[in-house]
C-alpha positions in Angstrom: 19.9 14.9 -1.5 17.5 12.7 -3.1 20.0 9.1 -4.5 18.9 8.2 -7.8 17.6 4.4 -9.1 17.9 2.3 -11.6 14.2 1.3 -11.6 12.3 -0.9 -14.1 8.8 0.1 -14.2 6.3 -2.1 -15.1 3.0 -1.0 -14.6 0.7 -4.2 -13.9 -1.8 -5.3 -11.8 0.1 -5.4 -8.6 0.0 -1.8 -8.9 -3.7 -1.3 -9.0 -3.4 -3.5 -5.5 -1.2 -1.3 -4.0 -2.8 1.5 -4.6 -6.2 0.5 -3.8 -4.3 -0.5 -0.2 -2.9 3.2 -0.5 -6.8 4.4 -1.0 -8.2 2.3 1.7 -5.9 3.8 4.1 -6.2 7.2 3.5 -10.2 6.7 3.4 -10.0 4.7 6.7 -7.7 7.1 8.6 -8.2 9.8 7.2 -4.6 11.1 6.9 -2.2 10.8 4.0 0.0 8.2 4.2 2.8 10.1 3.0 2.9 13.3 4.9 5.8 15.5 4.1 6.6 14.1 1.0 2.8 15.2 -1.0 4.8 18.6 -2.8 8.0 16.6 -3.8 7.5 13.9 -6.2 11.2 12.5 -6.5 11.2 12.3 -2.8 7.5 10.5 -2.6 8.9 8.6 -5.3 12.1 7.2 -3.5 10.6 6.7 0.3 7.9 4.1 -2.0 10.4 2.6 -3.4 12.5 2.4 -0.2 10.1 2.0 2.5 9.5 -1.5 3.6 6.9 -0.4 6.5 4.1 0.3 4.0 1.7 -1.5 6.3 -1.6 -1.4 7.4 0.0 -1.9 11.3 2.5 0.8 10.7 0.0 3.3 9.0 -3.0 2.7 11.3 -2.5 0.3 14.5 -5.8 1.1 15.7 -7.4 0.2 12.4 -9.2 -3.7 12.9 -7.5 -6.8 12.5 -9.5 -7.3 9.4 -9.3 -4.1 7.9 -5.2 -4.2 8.7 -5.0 -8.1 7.4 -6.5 -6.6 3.9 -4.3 -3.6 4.2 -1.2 -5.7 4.7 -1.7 -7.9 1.8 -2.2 -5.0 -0.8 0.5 -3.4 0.7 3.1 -6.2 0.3 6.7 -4.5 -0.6 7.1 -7.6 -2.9 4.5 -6.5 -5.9 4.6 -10.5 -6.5 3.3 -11.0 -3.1 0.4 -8.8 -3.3 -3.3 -10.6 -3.9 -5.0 -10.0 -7.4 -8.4 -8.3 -7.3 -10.0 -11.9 -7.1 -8.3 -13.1 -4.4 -9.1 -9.7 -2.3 -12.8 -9.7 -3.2 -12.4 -13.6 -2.2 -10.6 -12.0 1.3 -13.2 -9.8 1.7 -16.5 -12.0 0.9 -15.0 -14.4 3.6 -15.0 -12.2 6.5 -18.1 -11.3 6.0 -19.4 -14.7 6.7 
């Protein structure tokens, strides 16, 4: 039985992060990140909300370090905690150096 929330949704920019995360993970491993859960919205909905492993080293250990460092931080269960787009393509131009 699916428990229901009291969620405030505020759709911002923290979102975008996340999802882009969500995006490079299924495009590196080449699985979705939420199997069992893809024909069952409320369901996907709640294990989001309630899952606190959404990481790059949970999803994909063999991934890089880099690739799981940038991972990590979009995925950050704390929205606040997340990079904004500067600060990842900041992340990202310095690892290429």
């Amino acid at each position: 039985m699916i428990q229901h929330y009291n969620i405030k949704y505020i759709y911002d920019r923290f979102v975008d992060i996340w999802a882009l995360g969500i995006t490079f993970l299924e495009a590196a491993t080449a699985v979705y990140p939420f199997a069992g859960h893809e024909h069952n919205y409320m369901e996907l909905l709640e294990h989001i909300v309630t899952c606190s492993e959404a990481t790059g080293t949970t999803f994909a250990p063999a991934l890089p370090q880099p690739l799981r460092s940038l991972l990590n931080s979009c995925l950050q269960h704390d929205a606040a905690a997340r990079p904004s787009a500067a600060e990842l393509l900041h992340q990202v131009q310095e690892r290429e150096r």
